[in-house]
Wavefront OBJ file of the C-alpha trace (Angstrom):
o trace
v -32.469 -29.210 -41.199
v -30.105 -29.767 -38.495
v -27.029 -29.555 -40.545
v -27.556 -26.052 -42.046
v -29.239 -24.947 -38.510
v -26.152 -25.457 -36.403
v -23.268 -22.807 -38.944
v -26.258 -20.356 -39.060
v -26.509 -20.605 -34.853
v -22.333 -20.692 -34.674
v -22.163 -17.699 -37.245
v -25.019 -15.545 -35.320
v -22.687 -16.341 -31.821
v -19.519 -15.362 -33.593
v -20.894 -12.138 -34.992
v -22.328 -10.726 -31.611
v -19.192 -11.670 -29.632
v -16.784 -9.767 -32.667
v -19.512 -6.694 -32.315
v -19.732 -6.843 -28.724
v -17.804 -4.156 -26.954
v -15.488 -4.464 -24.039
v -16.817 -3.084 -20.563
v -14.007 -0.539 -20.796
v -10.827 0.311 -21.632
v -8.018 -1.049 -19.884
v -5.144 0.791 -21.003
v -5.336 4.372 -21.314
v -3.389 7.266 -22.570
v -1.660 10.230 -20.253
v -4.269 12.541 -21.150
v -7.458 10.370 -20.673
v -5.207 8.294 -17.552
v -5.632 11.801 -16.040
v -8.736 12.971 -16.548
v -10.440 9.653 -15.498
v -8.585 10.033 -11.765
v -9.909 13.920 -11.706
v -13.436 12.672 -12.329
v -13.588 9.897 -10.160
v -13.394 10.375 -5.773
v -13.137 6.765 -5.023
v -10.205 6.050 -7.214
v -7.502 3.656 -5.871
v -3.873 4.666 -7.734
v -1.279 2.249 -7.212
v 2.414 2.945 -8.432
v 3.813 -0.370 -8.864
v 7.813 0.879 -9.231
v 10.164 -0.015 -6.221
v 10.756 2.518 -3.453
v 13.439 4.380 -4.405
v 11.919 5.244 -7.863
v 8.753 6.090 -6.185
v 10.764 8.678 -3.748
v 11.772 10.089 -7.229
v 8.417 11.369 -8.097
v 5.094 10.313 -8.319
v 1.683 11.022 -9.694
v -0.110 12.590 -6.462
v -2.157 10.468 -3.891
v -0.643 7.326 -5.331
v 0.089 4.546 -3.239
v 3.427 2.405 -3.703
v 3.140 -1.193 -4.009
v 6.401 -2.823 -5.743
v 4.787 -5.319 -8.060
v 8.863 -6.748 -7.744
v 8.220 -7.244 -3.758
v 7.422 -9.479 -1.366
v 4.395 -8.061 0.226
v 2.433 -7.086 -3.315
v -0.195 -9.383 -3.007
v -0.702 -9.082 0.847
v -0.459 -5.628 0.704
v -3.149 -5.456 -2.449
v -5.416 -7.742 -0.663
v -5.977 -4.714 1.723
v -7.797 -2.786 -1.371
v -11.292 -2.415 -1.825
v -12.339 -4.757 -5.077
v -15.298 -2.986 -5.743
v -13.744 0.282 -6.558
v -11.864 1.555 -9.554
v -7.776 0.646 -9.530
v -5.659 2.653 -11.246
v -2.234 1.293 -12.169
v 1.129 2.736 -13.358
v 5.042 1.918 -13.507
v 8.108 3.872 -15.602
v 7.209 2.450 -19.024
v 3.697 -0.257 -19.372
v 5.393 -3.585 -18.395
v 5.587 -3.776 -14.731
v 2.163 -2.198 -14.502
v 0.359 -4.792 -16.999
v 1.722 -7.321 -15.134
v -0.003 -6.037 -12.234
v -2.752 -4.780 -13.491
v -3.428 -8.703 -15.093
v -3.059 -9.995 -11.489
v -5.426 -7.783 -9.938
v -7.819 -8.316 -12.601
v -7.659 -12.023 -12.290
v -7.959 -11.552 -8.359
v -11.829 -10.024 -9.041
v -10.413 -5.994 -9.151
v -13.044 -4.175 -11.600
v -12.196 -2.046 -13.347
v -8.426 -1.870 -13.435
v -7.065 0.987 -15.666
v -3.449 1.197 -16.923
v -0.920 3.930 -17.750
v -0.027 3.156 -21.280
v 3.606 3.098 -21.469
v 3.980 4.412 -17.763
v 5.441 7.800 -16.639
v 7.693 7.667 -19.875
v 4.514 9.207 -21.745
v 2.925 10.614 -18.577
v 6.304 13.318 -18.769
v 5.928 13.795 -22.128
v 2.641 15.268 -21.494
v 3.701 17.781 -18.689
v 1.598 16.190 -16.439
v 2.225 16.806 -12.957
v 4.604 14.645 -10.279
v 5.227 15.195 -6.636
v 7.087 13.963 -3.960
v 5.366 14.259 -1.316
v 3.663 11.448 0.502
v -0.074 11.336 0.925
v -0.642 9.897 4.592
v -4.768 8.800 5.095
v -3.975 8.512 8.740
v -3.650 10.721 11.643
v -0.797 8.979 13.121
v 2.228 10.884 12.643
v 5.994 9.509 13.472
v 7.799 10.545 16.501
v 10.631 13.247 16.090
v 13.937 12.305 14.904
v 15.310 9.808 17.555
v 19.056 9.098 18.251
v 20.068 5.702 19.496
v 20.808 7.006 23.292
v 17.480 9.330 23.295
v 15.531 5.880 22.127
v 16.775 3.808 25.129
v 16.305 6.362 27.046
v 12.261 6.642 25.700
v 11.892 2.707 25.951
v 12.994 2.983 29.918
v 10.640 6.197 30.847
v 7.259 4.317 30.416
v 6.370 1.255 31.937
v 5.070 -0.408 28.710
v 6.300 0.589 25.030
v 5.201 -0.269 21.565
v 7.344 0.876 18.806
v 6.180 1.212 15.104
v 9.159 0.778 12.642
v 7.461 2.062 9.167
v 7.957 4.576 6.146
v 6.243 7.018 4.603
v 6.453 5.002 1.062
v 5.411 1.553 2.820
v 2.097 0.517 1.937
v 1.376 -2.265 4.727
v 2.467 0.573 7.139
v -0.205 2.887 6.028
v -2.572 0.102 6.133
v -1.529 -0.911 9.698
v -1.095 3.065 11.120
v -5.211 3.332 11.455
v -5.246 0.571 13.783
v -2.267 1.636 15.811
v -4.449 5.147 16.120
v -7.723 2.745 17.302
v -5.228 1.014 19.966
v -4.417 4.490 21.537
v -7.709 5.487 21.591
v -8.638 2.781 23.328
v -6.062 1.547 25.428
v -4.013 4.966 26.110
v -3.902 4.604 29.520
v -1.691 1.236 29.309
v 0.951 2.305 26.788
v 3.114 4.477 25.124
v 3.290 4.133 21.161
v 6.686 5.593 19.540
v 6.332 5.762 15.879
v 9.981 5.332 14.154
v 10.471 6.604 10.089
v 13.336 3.828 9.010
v 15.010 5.862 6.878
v 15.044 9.236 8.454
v 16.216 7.021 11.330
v 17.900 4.736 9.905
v 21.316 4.559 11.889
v 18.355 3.490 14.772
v 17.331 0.884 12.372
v 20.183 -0.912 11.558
v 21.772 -1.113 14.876
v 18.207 -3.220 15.725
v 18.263 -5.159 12.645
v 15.300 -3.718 11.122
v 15.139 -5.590 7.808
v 11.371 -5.360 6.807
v 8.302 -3.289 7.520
v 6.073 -2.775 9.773
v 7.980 -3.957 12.334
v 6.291 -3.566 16.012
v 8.329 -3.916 19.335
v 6.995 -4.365 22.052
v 8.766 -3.458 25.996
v 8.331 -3.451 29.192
v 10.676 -1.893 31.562
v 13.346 -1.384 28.755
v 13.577 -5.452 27.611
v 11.614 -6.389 24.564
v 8.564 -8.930 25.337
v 7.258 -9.052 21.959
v 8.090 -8.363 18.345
v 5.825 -8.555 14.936
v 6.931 -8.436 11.264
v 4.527 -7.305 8.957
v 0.434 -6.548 8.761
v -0.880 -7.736 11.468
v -4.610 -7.322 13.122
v -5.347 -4.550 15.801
v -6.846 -7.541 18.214
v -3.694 -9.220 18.161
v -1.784 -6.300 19.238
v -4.202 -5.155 22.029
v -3.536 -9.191 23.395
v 0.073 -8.586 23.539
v -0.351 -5.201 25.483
v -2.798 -7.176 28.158
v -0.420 -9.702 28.707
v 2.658 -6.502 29.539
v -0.366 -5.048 31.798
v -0.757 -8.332 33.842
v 2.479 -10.297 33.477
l 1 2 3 4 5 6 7 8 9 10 11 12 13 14 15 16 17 18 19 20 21 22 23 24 25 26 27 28 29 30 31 32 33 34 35 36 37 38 39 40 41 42 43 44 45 46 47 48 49 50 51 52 53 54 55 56 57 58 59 60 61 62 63 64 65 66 67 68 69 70 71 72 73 74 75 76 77 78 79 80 81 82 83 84 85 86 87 88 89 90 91 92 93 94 95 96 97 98 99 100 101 102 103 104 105 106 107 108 109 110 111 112 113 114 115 116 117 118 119 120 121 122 123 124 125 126 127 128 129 130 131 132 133 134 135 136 137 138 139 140 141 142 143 144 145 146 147 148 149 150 151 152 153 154 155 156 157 158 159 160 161 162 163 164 165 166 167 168 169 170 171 172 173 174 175 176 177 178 179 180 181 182 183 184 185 186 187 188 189 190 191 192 193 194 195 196 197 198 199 200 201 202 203 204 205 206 207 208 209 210 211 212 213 214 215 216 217 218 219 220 221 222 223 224 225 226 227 228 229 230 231 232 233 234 235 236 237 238 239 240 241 242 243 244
């Protein structure tokens, strides 16, 4: 009995899992790519091309996150896992590459753009330039190199924000800058720096990577941070300027 028990068990198994249908779809056309973001209000989009692509033209709301950089898993660690990722790059490959890793890193679901903006155009579906900021921190006016130095010496205690509109980690770090004013306003100035509108600024500090914070007192840096960093951290630094 045993022998002809155990095929009939292994063929029953083998039929449900061929029958059993997948969760959802993880690669999507143009036309259904679209229409899932339009129903959905929780939707994370993530365009996984490098910056200068992204600058090009993008699918609206999107964040940019260069699956070729440094900071793409820091920076997607900052996501909510629980809600719906949508992925895209030019063509399929950068974004399935992605869209494996986040998968694998307990994202559900993750959706990608089959074959990318390449079939995305060829459905004359929309693209925009313009950059979707979720925070009310806006950057300081265009600054020249002798009107900076001159802003660093005014206030007794100075934080700079070297970011972009494009940088993800930026956008993740502006809402606590905006907590830190709120709350400690009184004991600082915050001067928020675009690095490529001013980016003659930029390079004459050796701003390499972003967020980059700077801290000063009386005109002389006392502190500098590269990268994400927490908004406890920060409000540490800005004691120690009040007190030293």
């Amino acid at each position: 009995m045993k022998k002809k028990f155990i095929p009939i068990v292994a063929l029953i198994i083998l039929v449900v899992s061929c029958n059993s249908p997948k969760q959802y779809e993880e690669s999507l056309d143009a036309n259904r790519f679209s229409a899932f973001l339009d129903s959905l209000k929780d939707e994370q989009l993530l365009d996984v091309r490098t910056a200068e692509e992204f600058s090009g033209g993008h699918i609206m709301e999107a964040l940019n996150i260069d699956w070729m950089g440094n900071n793409f898993a820091m920076s997607v660690s900052q996501l909510d896992k629980t809600r719906p990722v949508f992925v895209y790059c030019l063509s399929g490959g950068r974004s399935a590459q992605a869209a494996k890793y986040l998968r694998e890193e307990g994202f559900k679901p993750v959706y990608e753009l089959e074959k990318g903006l390449l079939n995305w155009n060829t459905k004359n579906l929309p693209l925009t330039d313009k950059v979707i900021l979720k925070s009310s921190s806006e950057f300081t006016s265009e600054v020249s190199i002798s009107a900076f130095q001159e802003l660093i010496k005014s206030e007794d205690i100075v934080l700079v924000d070297f970011g972009a509109k494009w940088c993800t980690p930026c956008k993740i770090l502006a809402p606590r800058l905006d907590e830190l004013v709120k709350e400690m306003g009184d004991d600082f100035k915050l001067i928020k720096l675009d690095s490529d509108r001013d980016s003659k600024l930029a390079q004459s500090m050796n701003i390499t990577s972003l967020p980059t914070l700077l801290l000063y007192k009386n005109g002389d840096v006392i502190w500098k941070n590269v990268g994400l960093i927490e908004k406890e951290l920060i409000a540490q630094q800005i004691n120690l300027a009040v007190n030293k």
